[in-house]
NUKEKE-959148 format. One line per 3 residues: number of its first residue (from 1); their letters; for each residue z, y, x of C-alpha. Coordinates in steps of 0.02 Angstrom, whole numbers, plus 50000, padded with zeros to 5 digits. Each point is the difference from the previous one (the first is absolute). Layout:
REM NUKEKE-959148
NUM = a = Z/Y/X ~ ...
REM end
This chain:
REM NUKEKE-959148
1 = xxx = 50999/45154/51020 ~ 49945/50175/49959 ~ 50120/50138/49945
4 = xxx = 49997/50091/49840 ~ 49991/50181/49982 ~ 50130/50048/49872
7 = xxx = 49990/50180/49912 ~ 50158/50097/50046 ~ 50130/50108/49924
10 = xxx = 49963/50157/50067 ~ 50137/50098/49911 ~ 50163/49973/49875
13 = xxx = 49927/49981/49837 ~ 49827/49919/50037 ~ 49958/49859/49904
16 = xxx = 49815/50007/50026 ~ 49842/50069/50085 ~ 49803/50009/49980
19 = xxx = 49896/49942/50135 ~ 49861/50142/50023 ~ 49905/49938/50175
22 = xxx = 50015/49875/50137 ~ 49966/50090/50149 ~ 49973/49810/50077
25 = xxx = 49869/49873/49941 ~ 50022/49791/50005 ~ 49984/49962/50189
28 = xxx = 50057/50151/50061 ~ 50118/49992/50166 ~ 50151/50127/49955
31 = xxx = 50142/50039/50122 ~ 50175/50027/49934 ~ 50029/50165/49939
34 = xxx = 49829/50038/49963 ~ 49949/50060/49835 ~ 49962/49875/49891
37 = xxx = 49977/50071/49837 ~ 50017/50161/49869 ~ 50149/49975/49868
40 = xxx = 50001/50097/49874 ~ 50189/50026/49917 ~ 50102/50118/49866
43 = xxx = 50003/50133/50143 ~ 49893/49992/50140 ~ 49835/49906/50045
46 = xxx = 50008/49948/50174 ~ 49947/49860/50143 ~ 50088/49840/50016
49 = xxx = 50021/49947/50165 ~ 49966/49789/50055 ~ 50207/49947/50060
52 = xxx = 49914/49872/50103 ~ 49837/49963/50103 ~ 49872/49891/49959
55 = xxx = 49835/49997/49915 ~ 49975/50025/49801 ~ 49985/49817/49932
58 = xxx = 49953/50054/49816 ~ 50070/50145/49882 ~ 50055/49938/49841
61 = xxx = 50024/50153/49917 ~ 49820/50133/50052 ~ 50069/50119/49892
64 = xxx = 50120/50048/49832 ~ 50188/50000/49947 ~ 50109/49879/50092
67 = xxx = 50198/49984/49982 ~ 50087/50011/50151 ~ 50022/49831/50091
70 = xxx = 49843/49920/49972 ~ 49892/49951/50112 ~ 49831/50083/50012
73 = xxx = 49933/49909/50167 ~ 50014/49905/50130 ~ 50022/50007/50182
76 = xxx = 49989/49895/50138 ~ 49874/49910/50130 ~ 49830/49954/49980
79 = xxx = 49971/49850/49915 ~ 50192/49984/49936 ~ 50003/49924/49835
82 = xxx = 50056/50093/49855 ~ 50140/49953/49870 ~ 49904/49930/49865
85 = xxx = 50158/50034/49885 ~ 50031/50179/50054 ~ 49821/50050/49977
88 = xxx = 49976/49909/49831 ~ 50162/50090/49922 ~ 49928/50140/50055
91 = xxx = 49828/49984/49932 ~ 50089/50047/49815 ~ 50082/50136/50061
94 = xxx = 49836/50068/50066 ~ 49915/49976/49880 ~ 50120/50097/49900
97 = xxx = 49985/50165/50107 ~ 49827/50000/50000 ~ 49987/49980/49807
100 = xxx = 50136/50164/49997 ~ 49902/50104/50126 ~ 49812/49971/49949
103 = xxx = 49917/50152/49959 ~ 49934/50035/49828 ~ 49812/50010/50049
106 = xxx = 50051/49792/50027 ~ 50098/49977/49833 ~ 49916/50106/49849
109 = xxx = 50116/50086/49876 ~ 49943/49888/49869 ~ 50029/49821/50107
112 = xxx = 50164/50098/50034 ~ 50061/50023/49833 ~ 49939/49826/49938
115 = xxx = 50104/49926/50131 ~ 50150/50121/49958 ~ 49970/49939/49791
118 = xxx = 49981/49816/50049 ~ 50148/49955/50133 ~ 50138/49891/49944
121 = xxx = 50176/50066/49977 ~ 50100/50024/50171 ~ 50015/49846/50085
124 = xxx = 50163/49914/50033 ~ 50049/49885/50150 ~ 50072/49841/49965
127 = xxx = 50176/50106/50034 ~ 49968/50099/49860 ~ 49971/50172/50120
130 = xxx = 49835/50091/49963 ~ 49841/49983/50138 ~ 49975/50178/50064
133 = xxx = 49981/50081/50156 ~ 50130/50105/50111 ~ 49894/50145/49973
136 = xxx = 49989/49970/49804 ~ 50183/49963/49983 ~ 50051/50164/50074
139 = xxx = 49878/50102/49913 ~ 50057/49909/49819 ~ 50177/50052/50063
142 = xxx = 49974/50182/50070 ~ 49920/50027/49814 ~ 50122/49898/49879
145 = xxx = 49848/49882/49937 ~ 50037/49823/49950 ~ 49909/49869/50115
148 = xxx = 49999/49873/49844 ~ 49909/50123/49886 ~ 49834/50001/50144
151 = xxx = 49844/49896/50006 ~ 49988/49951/50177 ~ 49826/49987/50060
154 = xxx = 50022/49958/50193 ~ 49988/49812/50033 ~ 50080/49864/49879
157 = xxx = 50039/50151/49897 ~ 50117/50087/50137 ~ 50052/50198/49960
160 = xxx = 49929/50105/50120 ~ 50005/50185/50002 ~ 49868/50058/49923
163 = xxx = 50058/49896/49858 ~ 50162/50110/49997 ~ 49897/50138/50041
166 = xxx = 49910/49966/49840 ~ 50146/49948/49891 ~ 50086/50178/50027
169 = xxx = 49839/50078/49950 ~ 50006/49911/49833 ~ 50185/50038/49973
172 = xxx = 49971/50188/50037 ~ 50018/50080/49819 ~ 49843/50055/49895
175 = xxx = 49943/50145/50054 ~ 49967/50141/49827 ~ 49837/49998/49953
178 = xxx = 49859/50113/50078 ~ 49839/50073/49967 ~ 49860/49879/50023
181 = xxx = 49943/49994/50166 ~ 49818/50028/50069 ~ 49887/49845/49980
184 = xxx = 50009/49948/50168 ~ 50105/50067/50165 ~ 49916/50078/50138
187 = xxx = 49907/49846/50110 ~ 50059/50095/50160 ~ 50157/49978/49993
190 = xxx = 50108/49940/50165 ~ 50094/49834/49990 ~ 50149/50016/50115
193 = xxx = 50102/49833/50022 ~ 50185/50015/50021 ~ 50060/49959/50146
196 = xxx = 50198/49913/50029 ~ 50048/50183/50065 ~ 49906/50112/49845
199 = xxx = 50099/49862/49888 ~ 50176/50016/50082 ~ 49982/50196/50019
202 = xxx = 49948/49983/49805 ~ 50163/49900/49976 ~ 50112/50098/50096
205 = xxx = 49960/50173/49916 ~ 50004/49906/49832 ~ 50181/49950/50044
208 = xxx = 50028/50153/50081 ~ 49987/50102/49811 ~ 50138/49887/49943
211 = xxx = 50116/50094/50096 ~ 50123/50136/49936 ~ 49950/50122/50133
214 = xxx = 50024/50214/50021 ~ 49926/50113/50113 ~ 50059/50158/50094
217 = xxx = 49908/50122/50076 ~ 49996/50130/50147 ~ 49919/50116/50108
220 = xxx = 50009/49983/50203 ~ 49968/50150/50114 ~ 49918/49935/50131
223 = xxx = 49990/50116/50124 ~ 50125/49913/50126 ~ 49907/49824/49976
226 = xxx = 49849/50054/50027 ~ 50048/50091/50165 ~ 50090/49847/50053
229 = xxx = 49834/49914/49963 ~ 49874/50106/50100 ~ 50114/50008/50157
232 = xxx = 50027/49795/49998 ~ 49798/49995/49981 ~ 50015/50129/50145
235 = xxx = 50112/49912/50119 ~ 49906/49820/49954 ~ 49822/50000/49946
238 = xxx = 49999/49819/50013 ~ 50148/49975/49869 ~ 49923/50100/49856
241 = xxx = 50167/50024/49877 ~ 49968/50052/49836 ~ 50082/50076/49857
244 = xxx = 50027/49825/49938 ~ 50091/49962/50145 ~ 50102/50125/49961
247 = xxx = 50050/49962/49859 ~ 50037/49844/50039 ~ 50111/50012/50130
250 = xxx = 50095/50121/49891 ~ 49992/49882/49820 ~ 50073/49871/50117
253 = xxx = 50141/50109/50061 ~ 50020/50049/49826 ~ 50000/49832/49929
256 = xxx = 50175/49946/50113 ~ 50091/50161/49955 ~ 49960/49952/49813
259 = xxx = 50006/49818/50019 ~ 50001/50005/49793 ~ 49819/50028/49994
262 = xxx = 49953/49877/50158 ~ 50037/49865/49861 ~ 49925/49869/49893
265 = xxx = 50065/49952/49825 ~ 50028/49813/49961 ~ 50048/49899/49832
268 = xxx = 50158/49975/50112 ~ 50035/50140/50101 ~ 49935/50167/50069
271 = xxx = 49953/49967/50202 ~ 50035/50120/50107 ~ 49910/50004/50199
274 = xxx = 50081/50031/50134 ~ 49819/50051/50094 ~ 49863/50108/49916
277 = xxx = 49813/49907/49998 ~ 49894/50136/49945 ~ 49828/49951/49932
280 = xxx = 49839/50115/50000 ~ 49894/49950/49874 ~ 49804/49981/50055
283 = xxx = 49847/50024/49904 ~ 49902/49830/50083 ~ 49856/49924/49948
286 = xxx = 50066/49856/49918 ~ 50128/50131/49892 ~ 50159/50078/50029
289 = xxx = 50112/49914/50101 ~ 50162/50049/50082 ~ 50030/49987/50167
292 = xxx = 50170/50003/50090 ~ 50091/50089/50138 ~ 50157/49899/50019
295 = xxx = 50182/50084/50066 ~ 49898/50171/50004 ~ 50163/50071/50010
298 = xxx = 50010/49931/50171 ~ 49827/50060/50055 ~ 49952/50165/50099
301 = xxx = 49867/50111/49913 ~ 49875/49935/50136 ~ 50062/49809/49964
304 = xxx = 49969/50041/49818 ~ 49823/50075/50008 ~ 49962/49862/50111
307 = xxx = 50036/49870/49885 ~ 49932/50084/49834 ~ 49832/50042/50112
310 = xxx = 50003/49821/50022 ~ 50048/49924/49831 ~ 49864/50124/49927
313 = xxx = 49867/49942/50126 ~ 50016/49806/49949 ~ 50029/50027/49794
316 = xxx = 49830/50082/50000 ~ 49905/49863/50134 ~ 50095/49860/49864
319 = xxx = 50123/49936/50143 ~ 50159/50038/49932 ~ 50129/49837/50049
322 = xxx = 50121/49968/49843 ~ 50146/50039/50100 ~ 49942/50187/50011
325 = xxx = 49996/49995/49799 ~ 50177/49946/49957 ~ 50171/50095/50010
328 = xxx = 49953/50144/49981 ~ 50137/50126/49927 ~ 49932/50151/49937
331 = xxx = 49806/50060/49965 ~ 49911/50159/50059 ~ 49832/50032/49925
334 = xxx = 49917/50149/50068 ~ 49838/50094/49903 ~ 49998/50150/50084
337 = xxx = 49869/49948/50125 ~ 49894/50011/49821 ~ 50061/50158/49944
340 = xxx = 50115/49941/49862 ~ 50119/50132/49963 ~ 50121/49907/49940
343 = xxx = 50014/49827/49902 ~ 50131/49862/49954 ~ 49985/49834/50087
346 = xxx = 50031/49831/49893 ~ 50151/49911/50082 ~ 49979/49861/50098
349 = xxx = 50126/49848/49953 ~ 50116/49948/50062 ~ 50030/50166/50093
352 = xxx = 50114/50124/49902 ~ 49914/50160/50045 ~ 49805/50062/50064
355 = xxx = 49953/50178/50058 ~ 49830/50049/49949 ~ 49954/50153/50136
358 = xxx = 49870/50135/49953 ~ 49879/50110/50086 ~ 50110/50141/50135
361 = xxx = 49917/50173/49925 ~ 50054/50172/50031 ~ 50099/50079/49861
364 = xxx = 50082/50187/49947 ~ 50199/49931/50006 ~ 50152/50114/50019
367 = xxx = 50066/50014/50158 ~ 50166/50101/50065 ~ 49977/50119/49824
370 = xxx = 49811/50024/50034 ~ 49847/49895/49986 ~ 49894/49908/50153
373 = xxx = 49875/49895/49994 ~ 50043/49821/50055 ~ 49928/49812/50016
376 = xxx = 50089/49893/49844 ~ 49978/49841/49981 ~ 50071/49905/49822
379 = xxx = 50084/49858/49988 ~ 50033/49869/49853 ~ 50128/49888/49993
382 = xxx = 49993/49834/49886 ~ 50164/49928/50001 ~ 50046/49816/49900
385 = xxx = 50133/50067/49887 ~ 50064/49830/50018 ~ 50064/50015/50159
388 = xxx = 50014/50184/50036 ~ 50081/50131/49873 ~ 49920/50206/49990
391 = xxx = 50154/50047/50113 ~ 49963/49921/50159 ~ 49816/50018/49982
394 = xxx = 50005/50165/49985 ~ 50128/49993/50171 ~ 49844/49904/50088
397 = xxx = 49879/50110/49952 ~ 50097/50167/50060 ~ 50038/49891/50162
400 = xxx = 49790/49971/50021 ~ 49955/50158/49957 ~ 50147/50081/50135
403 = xxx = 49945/49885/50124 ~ 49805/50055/49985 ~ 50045/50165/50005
406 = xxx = 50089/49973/50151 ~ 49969/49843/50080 ~ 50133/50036/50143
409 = xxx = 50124/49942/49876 ~ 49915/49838/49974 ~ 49891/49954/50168
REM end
């Protein structure tokens, strides 16, 4: 009897994924561990690899949203006969994610509206609990909207999430009124679906704002760093540290002598860590994502530009595991490669604190009762006033910007 393929958990938190590609057709021979196909899920998009050999029966699910545990094929030898129960249960459900993931161009606005105007009230299960999918529960959840008040129009009236999706649209209040607009937009104009990731980033910053947070600033000679930079690059072309690196290794050192700001605040209680997981955020195709460099404070400055060379390398190619997402402590997000002189970065939950890192310029400072000219480099602080009060921020802060300035005392 042939195996099924079931969609995995790939992460704490996942309830579902979208199917964007098989990289394997029907009849296919695929050897354990191979790539089978491209998930798509709230943080990365990535391959999903076959946990057995065999060859590719039939794929019940081609393509679409799919809650974790079902099964979207089938695996085994050829001519091995195929659960006839399995695949018809999950005929529904596939028929489900491709009505959610269809492009427009396939369902016109107008179809799409009728639809949205006609569909029956939520339906209910003989239990009494309202038909709607993982993804469309969490959603309704994450945004306070009342499953019972929604129109599902997936199959046998199920919620899905554009349902939701459309339900907090209509909830949003009135917006004033405006001058009339011109007769017709611009016919040019680029239609860019969301993606899982553009959606949870959109999420995340939403709940991000919700935050009590504060901000302190301060200036960095860097001077010492960026000696200690050119003479690593020096001794070791092939490890090429960076400024980044830097300040990495020295956040992290930072983080355990202030182990107030290496801290996350909870309904319950205010966690502390005992290691610091520094994360670098990434501009990658698919969005921002943040990758992590777990117990830096245990790494070298070569161990550390060795793993943020590699975490950067595989956010932009789109192979980012989920494991290299999650833990994370603490946030650096770094502009100055742009020239950005200085900005403030919006914290990243549940982390209590984030450094936003500007461009290292030369600047007329005081020095020794005189003036010099010297490299600066600003640095913001956001800090979750939930978990960490103006006094020791402003103790972290004077312990980063020492430790730039001399990174002897940190390194």
């Amino acid at each position: 009897m042939a195996s099924e393929v079931i969609l995995p958990r790939l992460g704490q938190g996942m309830e579902a994924g979208t199917i964007v590609r098989w990289l394997k057709s029907e009849g296919d021979r695929v050897e354990k561990g191979e790539p089978l196909y491209e998930l798509d899920t709230d943080k990365v998009t990535q391959e999903v690899e076959a946990d057995a050999a065999g060859v590719l029966l039939k794929i019940v699910v081609p393509e679409g949203e799919v809650p974790v545990g079902r099964t979207v094929a089938f695996l085994g030898e050829e001519g091995e006969d195929i659960p006839s129960e399995a695949a018809a249960s999950d005929a529904g459900e596939t028929a489900e994610a491709a009505a959610a993931q269809s492009p427009p161009a396939e369902r016109p606005e107008r179809a799409e509206s009728r639809a949205a105007d006609t569909a029956p009230p939520a339906t209910r299960t003989n239990g009494g609990r309202i038909k709607a999918s993982p993804l469309a529960r969490r959603i309704a959840r994450e945004r306070g909207i009342d499953l019972a008040a929604l129109s599902g129009t997936g199959p046998e009236g199920r919620i899905v999430a554009e349902d939701v999706e459309r339900g907090a649209v209509s909830a949003a209040p009135a917006a004033p009124a405006r001058a009339a607009a011109p007769a017709a937009a611009p016919a040019e104009a680029e239609r860019i679906e969301l993606t899982s990731v553009r959606r949870t980033i959109a999420r995340r910053l939403t709940a991000a704002w919700q935050v009590p947070v504060f901000q302190l600033q301060a200036s960095a000679d860097m001077t010492r760093a960026n000696d200690l930079v050119a003479k690593l690059r020096e001794r070791d072309p092939d490890v090429r540290v960076t400024v980044t690196d830097v300040l990495t290794a020295v956040s992290a050192a930072a983080l355990l002598r202030h182990p107030e700001v290496n801290s996350q605040y909870t309904d319950e209680a205010i966690l502390r860590f005992p290691a610091a997981h520094v994360g670098i955020a990434v501009a990658a195709p698919q969005g921002l994502v943040v990758p992590v460099i777990h117990e830096a404070d245990r790494l070298r400055l070569a161990e550390i530009a060795a793993a943020r060379s590699d975490l950067v390398s595989r956010a932009r190619e789109g192979k980012l595991r989920p494991d290299d997402l999650e833990g994370g402590t603490f946030t650096i997000s770094n502009l100055g490669m742009y020239s950005v002189e200085r900005f403030t970065a919006v914290l990243n939950p549940p982390q209590a604190a984030i450094v936003a890192v500007g461009a290292t310029e030369d600047r007329v400072v005081p020095v020794d009762g005189g003036i010099a000219v010297r490299p600066m480099l600003t640095l913001v602080v956001t800090f979750d006033h939930r978990a960490v009060d103006g006094a020791p921020a402003a103790a972290f802060l004077q312990t980063l910007k020492e430790s730039l300035e001399d990174p002897g005392l940190a390194l």
